[in-house]
C-alpha positions in Angstrom: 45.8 28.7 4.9 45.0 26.7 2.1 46.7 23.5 4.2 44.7 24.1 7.4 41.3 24.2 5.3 42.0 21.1 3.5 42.1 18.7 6.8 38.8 19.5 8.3 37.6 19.5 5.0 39.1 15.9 3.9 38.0 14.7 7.1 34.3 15.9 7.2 34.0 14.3 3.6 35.6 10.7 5.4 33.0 10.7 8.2 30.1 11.2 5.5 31.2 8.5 3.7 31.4 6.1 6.5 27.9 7.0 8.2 26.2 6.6 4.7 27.7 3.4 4.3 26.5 1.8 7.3 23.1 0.1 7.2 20.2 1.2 9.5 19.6 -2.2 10.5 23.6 -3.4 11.0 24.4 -4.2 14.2 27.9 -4.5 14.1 27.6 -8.1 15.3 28.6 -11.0 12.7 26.2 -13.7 13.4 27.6 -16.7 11.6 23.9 -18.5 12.2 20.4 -17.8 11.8 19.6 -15.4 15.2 16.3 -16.9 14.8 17.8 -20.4 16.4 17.4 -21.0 19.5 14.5 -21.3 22.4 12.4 -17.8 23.0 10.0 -17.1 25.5 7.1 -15.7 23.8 5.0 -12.3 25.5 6.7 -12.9 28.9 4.7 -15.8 29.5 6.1 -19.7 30.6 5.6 -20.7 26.7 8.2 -20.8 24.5 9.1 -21.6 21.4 12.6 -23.5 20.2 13.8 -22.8 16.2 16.2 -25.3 15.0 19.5 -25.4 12.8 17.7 -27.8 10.5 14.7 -25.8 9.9 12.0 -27.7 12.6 10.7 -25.5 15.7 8.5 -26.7 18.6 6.4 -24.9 20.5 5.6 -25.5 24.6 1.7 -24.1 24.3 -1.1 -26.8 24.5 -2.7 -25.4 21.1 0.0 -27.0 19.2 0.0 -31.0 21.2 -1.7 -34.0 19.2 -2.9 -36.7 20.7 -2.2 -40.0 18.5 -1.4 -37.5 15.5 2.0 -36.5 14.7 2.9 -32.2 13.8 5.5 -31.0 11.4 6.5 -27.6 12.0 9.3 -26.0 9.8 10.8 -22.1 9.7 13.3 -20.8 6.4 14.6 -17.4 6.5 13.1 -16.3 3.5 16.3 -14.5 1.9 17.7 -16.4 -0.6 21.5 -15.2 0.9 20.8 -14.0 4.4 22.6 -11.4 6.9 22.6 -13.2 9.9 23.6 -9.3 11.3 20.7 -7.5 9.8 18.3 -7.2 12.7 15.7 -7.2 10.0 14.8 -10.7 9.1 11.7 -12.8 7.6 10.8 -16.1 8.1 8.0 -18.8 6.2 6.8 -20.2 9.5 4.6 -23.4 8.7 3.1 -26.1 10.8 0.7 -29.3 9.9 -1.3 -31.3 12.3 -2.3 -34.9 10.7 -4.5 -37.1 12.5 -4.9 -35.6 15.9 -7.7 -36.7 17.8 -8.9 -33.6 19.4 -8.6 -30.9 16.2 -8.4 -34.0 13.0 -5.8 -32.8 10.2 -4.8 -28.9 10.7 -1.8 -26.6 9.3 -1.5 -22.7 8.6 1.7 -21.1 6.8 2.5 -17.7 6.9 5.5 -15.2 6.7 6.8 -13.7 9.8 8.7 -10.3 9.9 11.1 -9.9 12.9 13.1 -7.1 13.9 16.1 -8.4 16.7 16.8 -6.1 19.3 20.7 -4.7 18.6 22.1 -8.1 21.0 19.8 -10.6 19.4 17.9 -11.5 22.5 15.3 -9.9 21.8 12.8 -9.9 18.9 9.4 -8.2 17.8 7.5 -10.3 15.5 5.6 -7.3 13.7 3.0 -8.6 11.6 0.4 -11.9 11.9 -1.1 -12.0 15.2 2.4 -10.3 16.0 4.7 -11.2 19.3 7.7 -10.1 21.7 10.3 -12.6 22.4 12.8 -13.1 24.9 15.6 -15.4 24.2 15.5 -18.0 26.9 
């Protein structure tokens, strides 16, 4: 008696263990870079924007073009040892404008929280002006 109690006991006590110690946000997948990288389509629309391995990102809207200028735009995960697997990530999102003719000198920084969609083609920027992207 004693015997058959103690399996469904031992294994109750395993598969508490093991759903405590998996993360909300834990996909499963091991992303080995950024999930930020890559081109996005941003709120079903033609525009896009396209995040880098070295930390620049362009963007295809007009807002963002300088004529006779040049524009710096750069994007850091702001964790200081990322989980590329945590669909929970934030970014510092900055971009400068110097010397454009139509706008002069112009730049904003600002942090960006994004939560991936479980495959990584997907992602919900949820604060800022906010956004839904679509990996292209």
């Amino acid at each position: 008696m004693k015997k058959a109690l103690k399996t469904p006991l031992s294994v109750f006590f395993i598969m508490l263990f093991v759903s405590c110690s998996i993360g909300d946000d834990d996909t499963g997948v091991k992303n080995k870079k950024d999930p930020l990288i890559g081109s996005w389509f941003v709120d079903n629309t033609s525009n896009f924007f396209t995040f880098k391995s070295n930390g620049s990102w362009e963007v295809s809207e007009d807002e963002f073009s300088c004529d006779g200028g040049t524009i710096t735009a750069t994007w850091e995960n702001v964790n200081s040892n990322p989980d590329f697997s945590k669909i929970n990530q934030s970014y510092t999102i900055t971009a400068y404008s110097l010397n454009c003719n139509d706008n002069g000198n112009d730049s904003f920084s600002e942090v960006w929280n994004i939560v991936f969609s479980e495959d990584f083609n997907e992602a919900n920027i949820i604060n800022g002006d906010g956004a839904f992207l679509r990996r292209k």
